[in-house]
DRENBAPA-266880 format. One line per 5 residues: number of its first residue (from 1); for each residue x negated, y, z of N, C-alpha, C. Coordinates in pm, 1 decimal, decimal comma, always signed. Layout:
! residues N
NUM) X:Y:Z:X:Y:Z:X:Y:Z ~ ... .
END
This chain:
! residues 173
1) -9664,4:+14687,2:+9647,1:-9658,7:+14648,0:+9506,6:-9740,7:+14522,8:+9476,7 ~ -9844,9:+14500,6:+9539,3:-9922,7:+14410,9:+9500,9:-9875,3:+14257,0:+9547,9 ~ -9788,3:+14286,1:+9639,8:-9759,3:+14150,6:+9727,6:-9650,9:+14126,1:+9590,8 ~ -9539,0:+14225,5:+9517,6:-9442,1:+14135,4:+9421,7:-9562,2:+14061,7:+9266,8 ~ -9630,2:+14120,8:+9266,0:-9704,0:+14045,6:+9173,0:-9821,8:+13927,8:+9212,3 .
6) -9803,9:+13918,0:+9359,0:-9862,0:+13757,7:+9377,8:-9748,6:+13648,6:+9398,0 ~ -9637,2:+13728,7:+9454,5:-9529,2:+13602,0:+9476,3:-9459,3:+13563,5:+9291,7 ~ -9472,4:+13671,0:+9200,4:-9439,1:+13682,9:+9072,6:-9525,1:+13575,3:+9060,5 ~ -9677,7:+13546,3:+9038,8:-9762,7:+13500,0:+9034,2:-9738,2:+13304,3:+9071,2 ~ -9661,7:+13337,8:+9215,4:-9673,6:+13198,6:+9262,0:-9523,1:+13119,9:+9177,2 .
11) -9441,6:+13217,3:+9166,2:-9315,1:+13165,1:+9157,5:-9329,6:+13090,2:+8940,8 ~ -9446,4:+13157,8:+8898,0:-9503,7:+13079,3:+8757,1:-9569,8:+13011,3:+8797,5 ~ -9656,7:+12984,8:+8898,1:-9698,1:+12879,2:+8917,1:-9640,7:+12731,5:+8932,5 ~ -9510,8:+12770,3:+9018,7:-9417,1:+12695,8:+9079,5:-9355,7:+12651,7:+8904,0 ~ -9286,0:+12706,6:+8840,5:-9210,4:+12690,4:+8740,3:-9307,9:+12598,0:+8631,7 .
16) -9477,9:+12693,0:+8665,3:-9528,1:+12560,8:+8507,9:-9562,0:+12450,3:+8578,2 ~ -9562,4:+12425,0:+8712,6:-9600,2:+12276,1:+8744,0:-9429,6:+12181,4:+8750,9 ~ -9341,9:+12276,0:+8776,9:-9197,0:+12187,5:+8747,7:-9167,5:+12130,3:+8607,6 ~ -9241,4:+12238,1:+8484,8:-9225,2:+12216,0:+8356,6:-9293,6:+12074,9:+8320,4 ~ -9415,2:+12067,4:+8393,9:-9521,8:+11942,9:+8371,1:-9443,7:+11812,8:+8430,2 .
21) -9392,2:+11846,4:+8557,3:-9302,1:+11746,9:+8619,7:-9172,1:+11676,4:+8546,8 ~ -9110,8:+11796,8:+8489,0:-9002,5:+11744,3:+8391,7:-9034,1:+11677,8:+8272,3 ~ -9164,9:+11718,7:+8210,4:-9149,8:+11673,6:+8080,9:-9271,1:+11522,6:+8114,4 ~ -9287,7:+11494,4:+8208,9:-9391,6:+11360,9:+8199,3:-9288,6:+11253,6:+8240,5 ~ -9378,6:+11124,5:+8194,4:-9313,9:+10985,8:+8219,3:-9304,0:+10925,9:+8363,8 .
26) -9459,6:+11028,1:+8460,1:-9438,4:+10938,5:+8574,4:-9518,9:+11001,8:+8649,7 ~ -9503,6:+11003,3:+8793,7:-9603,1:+11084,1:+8875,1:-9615,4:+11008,3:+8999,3 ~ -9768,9:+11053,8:+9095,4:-9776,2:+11031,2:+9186,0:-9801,3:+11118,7:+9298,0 ~ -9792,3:+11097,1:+9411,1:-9837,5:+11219,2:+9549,3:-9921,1:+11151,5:+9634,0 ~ -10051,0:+11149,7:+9648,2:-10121,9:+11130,4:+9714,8:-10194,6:+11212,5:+9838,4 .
31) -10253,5:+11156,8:+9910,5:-10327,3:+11248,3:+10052,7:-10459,5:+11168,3:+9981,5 ~ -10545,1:+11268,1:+9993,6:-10650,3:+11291,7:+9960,2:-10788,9:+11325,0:+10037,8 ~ -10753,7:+11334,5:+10153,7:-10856,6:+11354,3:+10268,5:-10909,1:+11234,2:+10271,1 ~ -11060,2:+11318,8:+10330,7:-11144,1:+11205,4:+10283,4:-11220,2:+11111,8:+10202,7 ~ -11162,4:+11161,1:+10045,8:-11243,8:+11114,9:+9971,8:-11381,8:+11243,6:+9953,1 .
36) -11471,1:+11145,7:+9884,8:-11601,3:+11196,1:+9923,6:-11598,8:+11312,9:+9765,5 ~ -11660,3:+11412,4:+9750,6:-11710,6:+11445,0:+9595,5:-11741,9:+11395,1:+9482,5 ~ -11803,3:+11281,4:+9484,9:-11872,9:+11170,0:+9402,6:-11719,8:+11073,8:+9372,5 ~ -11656,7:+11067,8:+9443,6:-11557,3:+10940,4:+9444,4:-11441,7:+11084,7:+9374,8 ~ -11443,4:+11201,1:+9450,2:-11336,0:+11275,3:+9364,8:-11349,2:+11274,2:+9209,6 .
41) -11451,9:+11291,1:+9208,6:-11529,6:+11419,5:+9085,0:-11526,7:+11244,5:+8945,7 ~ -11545,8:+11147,1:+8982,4:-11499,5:+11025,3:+8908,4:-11366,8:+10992,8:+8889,5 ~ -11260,0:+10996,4:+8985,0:-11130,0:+10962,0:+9007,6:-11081,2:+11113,0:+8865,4 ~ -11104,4:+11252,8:+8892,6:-11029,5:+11342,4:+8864,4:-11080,8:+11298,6:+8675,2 ~ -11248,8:+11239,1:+8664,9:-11280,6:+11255,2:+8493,4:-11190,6:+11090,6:+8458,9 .
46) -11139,4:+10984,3:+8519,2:-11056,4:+10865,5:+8510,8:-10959,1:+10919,9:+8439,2 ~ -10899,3:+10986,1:+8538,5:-10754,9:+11021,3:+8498,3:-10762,9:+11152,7:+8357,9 ~ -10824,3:+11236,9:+8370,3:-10786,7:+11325,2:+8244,9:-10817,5:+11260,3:+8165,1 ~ -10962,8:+11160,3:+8155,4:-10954,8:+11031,1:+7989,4:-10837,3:+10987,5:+7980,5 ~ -10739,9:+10957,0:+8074,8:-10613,6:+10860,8:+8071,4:-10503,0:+10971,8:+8035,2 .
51) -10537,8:+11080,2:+8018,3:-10443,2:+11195,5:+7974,6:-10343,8:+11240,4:+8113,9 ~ -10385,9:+11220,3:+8210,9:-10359,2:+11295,7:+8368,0:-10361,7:+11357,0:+8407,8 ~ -10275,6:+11460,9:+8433,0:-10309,5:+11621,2:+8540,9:-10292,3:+11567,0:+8663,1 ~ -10427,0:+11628,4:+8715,0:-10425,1:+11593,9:+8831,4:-10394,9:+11736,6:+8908,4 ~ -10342,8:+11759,0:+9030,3:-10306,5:+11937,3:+9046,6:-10298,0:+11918,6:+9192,5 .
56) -10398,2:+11997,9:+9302,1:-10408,5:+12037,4:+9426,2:-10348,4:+12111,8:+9443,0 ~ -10192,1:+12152,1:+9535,6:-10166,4:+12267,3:+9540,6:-10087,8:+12257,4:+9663,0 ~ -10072,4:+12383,7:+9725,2:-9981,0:+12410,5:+9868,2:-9838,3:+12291,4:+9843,1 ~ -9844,1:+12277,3:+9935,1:-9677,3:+12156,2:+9995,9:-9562,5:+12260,8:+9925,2 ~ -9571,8:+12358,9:+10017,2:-9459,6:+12424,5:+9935,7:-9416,1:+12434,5:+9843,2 .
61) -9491,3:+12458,3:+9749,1:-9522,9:+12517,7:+9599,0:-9439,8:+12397,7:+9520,8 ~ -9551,5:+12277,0:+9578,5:-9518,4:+12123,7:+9515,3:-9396,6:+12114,5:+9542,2 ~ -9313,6:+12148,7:+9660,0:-9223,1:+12107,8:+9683,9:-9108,0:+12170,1:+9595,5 ~ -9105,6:+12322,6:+9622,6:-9039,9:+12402,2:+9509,5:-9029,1:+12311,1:+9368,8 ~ -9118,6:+12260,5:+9283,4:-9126,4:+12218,6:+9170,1:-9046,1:+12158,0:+9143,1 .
66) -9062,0:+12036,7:+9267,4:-9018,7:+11912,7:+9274,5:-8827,3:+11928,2:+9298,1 ~ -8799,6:+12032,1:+9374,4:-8674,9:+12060,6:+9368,7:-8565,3:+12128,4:+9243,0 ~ -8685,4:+12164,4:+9191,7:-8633,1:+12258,9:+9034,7:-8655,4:+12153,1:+8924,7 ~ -8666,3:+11990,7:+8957,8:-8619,3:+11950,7:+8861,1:-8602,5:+11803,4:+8923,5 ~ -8506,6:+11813,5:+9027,4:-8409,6:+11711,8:+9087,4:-8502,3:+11645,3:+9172,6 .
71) -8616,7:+11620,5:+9191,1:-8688,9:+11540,8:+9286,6:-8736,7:+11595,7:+9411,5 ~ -8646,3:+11668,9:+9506,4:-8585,1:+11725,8:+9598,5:-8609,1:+11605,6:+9763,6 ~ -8623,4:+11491,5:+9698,3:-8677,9:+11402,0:+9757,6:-8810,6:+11381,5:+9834,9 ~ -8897,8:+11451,5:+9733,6:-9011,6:+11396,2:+9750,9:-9064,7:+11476,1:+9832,8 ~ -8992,5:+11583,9:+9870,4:-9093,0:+11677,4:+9964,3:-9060,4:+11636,3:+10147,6 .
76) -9011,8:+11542,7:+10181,4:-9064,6:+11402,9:+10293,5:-9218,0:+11355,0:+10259,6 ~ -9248,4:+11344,1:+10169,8:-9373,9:+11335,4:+10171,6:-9519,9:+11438,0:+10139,7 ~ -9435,3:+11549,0:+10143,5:-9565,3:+11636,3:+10134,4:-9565,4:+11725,3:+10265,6 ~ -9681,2:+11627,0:+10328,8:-9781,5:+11713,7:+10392,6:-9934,8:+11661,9:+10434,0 ~ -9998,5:+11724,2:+10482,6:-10127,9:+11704,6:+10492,4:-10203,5:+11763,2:+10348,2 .
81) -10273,2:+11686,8:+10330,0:-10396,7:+11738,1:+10208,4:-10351,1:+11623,0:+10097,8 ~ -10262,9:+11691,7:+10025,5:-10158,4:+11608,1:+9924,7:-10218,5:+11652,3:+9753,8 ~ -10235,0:+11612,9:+9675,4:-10235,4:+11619,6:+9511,2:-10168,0:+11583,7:+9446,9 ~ -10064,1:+11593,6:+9303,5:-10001,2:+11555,3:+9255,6:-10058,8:+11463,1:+9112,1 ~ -10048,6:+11337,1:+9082,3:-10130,1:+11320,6:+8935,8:-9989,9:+11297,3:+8873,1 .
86) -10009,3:+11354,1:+8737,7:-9890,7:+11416,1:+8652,1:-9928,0:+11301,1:+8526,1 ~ -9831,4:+11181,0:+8444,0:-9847,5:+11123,1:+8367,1:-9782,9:+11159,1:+8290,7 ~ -9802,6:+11229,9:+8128,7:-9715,0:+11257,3:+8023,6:-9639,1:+11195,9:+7953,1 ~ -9715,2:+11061,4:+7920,0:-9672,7:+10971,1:+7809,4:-9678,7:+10846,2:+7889,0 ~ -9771,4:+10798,0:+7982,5:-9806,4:+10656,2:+8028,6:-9698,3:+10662,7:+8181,1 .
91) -9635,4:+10586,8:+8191,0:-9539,2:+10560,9:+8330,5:-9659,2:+10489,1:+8461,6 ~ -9708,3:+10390,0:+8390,2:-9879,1:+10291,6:+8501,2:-9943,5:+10392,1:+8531,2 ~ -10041,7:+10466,4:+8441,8:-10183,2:+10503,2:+8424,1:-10207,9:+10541,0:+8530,8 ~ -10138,9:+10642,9:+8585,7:-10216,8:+10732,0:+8697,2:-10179,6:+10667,2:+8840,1 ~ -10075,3:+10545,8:+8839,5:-10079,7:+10443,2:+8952,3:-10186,8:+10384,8:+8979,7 .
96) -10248,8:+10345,8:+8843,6:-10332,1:+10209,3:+8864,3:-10467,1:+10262,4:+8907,4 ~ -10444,7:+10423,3:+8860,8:-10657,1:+10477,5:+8881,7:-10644,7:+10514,7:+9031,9 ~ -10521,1:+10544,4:+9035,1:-10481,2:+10613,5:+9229,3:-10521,1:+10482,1:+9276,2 ~ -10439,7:+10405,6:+9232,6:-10468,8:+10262,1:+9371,1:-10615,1:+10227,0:+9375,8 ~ -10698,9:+10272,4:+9283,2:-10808,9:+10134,1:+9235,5:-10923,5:+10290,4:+9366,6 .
101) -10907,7:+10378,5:+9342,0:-10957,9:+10465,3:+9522,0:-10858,5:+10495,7:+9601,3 ~ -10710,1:+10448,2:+9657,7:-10749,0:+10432,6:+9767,3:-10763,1:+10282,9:+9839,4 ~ -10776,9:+10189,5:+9759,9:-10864,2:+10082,9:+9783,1:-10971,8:+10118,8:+9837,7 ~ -11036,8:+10185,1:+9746,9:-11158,6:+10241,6:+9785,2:-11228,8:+10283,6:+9927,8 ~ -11144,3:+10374,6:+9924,6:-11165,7:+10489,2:+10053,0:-11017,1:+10524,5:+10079,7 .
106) -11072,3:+10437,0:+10216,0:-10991,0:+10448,5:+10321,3:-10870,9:+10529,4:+10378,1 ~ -10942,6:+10647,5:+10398,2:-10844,4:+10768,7:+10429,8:-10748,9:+10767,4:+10280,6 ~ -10791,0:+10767,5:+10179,1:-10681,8:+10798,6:+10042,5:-10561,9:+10725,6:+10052,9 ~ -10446,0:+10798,4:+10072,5:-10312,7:+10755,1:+10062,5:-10226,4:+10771,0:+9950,8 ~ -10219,5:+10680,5:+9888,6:-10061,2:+10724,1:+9776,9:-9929,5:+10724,5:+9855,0 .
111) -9905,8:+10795,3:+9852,7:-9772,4:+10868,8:+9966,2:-9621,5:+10822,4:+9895,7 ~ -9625,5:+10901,6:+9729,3:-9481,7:+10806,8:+9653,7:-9494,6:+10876,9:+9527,4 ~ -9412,9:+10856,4:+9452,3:-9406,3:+10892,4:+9314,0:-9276,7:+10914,1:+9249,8 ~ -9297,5:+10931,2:+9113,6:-9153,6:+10931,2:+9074,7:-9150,7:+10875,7:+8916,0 ~ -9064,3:+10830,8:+8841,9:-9025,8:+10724,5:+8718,9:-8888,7:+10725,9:+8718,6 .
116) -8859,3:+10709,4:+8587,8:-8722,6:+10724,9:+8527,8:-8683,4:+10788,8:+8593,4 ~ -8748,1:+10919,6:+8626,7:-8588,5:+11013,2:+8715,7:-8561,3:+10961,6:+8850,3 ~ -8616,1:+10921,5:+8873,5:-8612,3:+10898,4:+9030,3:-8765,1:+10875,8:+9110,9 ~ -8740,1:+10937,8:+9276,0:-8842,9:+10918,0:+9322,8:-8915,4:+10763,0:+9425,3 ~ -8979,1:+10764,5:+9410,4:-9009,9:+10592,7:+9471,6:-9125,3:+10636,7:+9565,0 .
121) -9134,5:+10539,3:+9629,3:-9228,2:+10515,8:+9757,7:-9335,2:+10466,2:+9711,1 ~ -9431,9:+10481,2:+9820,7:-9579,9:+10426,0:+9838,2:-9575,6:+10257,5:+9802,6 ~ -9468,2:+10212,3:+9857,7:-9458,9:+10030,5:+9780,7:-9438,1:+10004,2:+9655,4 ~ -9365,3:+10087,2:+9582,4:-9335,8:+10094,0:+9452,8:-9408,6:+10097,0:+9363,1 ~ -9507,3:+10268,5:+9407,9:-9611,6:+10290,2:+9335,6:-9699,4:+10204,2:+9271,8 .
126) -9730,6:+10137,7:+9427,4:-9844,6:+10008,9:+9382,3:-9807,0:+9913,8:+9288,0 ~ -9662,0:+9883,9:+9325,6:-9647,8:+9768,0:+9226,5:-9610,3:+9777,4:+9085,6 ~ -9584,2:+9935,2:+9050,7:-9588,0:+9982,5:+8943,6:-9766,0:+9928,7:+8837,4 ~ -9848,1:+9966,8:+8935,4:-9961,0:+9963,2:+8930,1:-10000,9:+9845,0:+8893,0 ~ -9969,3:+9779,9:+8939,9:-9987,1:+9617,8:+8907,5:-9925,9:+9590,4:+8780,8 .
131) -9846,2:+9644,6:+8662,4:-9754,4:+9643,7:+8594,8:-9891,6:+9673,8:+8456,8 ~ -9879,4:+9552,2:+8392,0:-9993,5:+9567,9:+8269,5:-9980,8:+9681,3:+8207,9 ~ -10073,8:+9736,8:+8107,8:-10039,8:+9868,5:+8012,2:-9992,4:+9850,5:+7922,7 ~ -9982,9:+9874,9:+7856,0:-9891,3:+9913,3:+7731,0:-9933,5:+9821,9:+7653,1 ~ -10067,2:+9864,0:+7568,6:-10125,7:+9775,7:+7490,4:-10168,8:+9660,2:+7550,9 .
136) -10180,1:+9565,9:+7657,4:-10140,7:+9471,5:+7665,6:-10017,3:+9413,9:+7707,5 ~ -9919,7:+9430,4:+7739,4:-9747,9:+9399,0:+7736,8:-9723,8:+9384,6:+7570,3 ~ -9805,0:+9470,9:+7493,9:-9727,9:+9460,7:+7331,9:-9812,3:+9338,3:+7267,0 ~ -9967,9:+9309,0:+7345,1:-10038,8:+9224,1:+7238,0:-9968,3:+9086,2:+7354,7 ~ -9878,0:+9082,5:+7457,5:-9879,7:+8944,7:+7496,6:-9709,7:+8898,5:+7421,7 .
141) -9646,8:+9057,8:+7394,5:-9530,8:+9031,4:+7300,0:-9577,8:+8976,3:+7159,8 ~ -9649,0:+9038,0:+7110,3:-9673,8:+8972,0:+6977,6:-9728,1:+8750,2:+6982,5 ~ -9817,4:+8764,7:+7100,8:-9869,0:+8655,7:+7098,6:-9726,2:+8525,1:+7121,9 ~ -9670,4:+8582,5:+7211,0:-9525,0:+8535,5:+7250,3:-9440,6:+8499,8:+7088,2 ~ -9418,5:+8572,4:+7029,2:-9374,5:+8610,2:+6902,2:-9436,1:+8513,4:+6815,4 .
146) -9543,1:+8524,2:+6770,3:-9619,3:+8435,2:+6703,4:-9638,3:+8315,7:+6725,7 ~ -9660,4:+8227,4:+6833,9:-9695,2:+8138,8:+6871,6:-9535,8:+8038,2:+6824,9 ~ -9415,0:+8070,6:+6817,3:-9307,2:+7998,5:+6752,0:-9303,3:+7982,4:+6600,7 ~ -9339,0:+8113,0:+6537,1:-9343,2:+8136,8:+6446,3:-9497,0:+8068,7:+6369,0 ~ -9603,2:+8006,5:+6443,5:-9731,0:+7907,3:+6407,3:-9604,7:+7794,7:+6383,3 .
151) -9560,9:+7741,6:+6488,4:-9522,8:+7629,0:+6552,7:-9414,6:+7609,3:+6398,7 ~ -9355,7:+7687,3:+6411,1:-9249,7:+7691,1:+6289,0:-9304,1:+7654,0:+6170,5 ~ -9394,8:+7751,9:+6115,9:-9435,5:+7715,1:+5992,2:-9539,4:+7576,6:+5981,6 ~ -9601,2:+7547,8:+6067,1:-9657,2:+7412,7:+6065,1:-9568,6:+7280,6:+6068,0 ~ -9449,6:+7332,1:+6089,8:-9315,2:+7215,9:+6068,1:-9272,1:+7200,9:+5953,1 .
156) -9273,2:+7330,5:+5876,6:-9233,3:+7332,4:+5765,6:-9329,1:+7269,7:+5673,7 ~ -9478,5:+7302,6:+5713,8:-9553,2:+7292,5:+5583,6:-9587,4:+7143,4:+5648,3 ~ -9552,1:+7058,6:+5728,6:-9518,0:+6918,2:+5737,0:-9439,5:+6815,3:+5668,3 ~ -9327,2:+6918,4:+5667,6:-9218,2:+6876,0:+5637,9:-9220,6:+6887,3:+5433,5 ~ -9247,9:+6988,2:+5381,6:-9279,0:+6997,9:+5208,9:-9395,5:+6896,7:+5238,4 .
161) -9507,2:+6866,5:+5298,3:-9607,4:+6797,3:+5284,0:-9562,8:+6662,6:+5285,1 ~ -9476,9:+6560,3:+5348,6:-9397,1:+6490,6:+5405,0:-9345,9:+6451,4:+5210,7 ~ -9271,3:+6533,6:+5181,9:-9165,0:+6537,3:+5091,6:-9233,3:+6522,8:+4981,5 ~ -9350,9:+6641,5:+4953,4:-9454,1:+6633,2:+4858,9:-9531,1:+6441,2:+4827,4 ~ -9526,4:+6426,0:+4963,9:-9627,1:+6254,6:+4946,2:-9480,5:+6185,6:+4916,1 .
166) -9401,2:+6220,9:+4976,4:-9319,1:+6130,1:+4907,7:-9242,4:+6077,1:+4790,2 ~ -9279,3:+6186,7:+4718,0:-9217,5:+6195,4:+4561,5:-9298,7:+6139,1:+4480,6 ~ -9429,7:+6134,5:+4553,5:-9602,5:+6105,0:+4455,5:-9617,8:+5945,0:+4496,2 ~ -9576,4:+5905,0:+4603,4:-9600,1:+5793,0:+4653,6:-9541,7:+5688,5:+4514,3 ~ -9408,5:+5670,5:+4517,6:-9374,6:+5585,2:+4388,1:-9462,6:+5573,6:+4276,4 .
171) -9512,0:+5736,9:+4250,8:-9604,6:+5704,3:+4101,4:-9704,0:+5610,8:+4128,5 ~ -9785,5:+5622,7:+4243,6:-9917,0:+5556,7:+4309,8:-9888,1:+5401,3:+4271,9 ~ -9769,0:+5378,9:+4312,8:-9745,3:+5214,8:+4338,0:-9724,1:+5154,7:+4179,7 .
END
């Protein structure tokens, strides 16, 4: 009896980490050996400020998840001492804090990930990573935006200024 209420046990486990998988913007799979406590225990408080689940769990398990909601793929890359970081809302975030340790330390591998519904590789990841955030992509749209719209209205208020001296000019003379 006790063994159906641990596999009961694993098989919710399996289902709420597929639920987390389905409903986020972007994920990664990393190997994790080797980083030190100090370098974990910073990396894991990074990412939950950045709104990140980060989740250690058996290959299997991960893998199950990953199959119960189409990314059936990704379990080529799970093995060894693997973690999943889970992004809800941000597609970058949890690329850019993964890459910035295993820069770090050595042994840390980002293995692959997944975005828009599909799963991507360890090359991807990174260059996801490299991919500005949010709030700056929107303040270099606005600056983009604006900078025609200076340009514009300083033509204009040239141009009435222009028109303005020129109507006044006759009286002068």
């Amino acid at each position: 009896m006790p063994s159906n209420s641990i596999l009961a046990q694993k098989q919710q486990i399996v289902a709420d980490l597929a639920e987390q998988i389905k409903n986020s913007a972007a994920g990664v799979v990393v190997n994790y050996q080797g980083i030190t406590v100090e370098n974990d225990t910073a990396m894991r408080k990074a990412l939950r400020e950045a709104g990140v689940k980060y989740v250690v769990m058996k290959n299997t398990m991960t893998g199950r998840a990953c199959d119960m909601v189409g990314y059936g793929e990704m379990k080529q890359y799970l093995s060894g001492m693997t973690a999943i970081a889970i992004s809800e809302n941000d597609p970058v975030v949890a690329a850019k804090i993964l890459k910035t340790y295993a820069e770090k330390v050595e042994s840390f591998n980002i293995l692959a990930g997944y975005v828009d519904g599909a799963v991507i590789d360890a090359k991807t990841v990174n260059e996801l990573a490299e991919i500005p955030n949010k709030e700056t992509l929107i303040a270099k749209l606005l600056g983009s935006i604006q900078s025609p719209l200076y340009k514009f209205a300083y033509a204009i208020k040239a141009i009435t200024d222009k028109e303005n001296g020129g109507e006044e000019a006759p009286a002068e003379a």
